[in-house]
C-alpha positions as CSV (number, residue, x, y, z in Angstrom):
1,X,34.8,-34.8,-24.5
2,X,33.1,-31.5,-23.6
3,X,29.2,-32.7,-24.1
4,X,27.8,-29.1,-23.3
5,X,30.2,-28.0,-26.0
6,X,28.7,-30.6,-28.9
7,X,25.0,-29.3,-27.5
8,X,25.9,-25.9,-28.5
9,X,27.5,-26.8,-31.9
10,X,24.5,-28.9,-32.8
11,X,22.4,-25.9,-31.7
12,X,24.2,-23.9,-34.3
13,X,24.2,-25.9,-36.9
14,X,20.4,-26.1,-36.1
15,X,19.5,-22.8,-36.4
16,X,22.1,-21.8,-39.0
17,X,19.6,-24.6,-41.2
18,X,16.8,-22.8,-39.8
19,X,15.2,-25.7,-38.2
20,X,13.2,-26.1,-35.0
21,X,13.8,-28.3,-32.5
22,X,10.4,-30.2,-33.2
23,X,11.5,-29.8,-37.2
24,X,14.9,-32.0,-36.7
25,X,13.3,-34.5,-33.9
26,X,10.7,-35.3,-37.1
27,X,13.6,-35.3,-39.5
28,X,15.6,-37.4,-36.7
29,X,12.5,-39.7,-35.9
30,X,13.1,-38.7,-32.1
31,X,11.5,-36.8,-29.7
32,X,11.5,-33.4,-29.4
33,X,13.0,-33.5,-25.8
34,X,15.8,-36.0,-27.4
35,X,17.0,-33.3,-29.0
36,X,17.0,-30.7,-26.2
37,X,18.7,-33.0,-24.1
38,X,21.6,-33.1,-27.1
39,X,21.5,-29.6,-27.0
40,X,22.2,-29.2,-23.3
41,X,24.3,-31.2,-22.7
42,X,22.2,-33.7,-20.5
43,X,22.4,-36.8,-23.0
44,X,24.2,-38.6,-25.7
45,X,22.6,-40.2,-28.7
46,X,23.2,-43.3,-30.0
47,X,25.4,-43.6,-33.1
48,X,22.9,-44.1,-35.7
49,X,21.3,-41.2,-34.6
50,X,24.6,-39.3,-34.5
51,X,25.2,-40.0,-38.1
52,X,21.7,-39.2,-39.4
53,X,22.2,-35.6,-37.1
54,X,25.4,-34.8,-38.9
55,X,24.1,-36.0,-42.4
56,X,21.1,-33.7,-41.5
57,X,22.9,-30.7,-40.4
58,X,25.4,-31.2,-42.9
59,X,28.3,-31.0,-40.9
60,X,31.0,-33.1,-40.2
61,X,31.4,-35.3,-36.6
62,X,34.9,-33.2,-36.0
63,X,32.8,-30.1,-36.4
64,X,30.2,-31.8,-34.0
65,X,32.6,-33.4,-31.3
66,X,35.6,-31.1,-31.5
67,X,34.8,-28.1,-33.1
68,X,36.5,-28.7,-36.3
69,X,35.4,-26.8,-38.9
């Protein structure tokens, strides 16, 4: 699985809702460096907190781990 690839789709998906990162780490209950670590690549997330991104986002996990629109 291509992590830095995921960071940069949920970077998109992101900023195509117009949200900061500080905006989806409050919506996430996370830290704000959670999600910049998700975005480049460094980390994971757990998969509670994967669900809640997607559900956020509103985007699908294929879109998220593949690229699958």
């Amino acid at each position: 699985m291509d992590k830095y690839g995921i960071g940069d789709r949920v970077k998109e998906a992101r900023e195509a809702k117009d949200l900061t990162q500080l905006q989806l780490a409050e919506m996430m209950e996370v830290s704000e460096q959670t999600i910049g670590n998700i975005e480049r690549g460094a980390k994971g997330t757990r998969l509670a907190n994967f669900v809640k991104l997607c559900e956020i986002l509103e985007v699908s996990a294929d879109y998220i781990l593949f690229g699958k629109k």
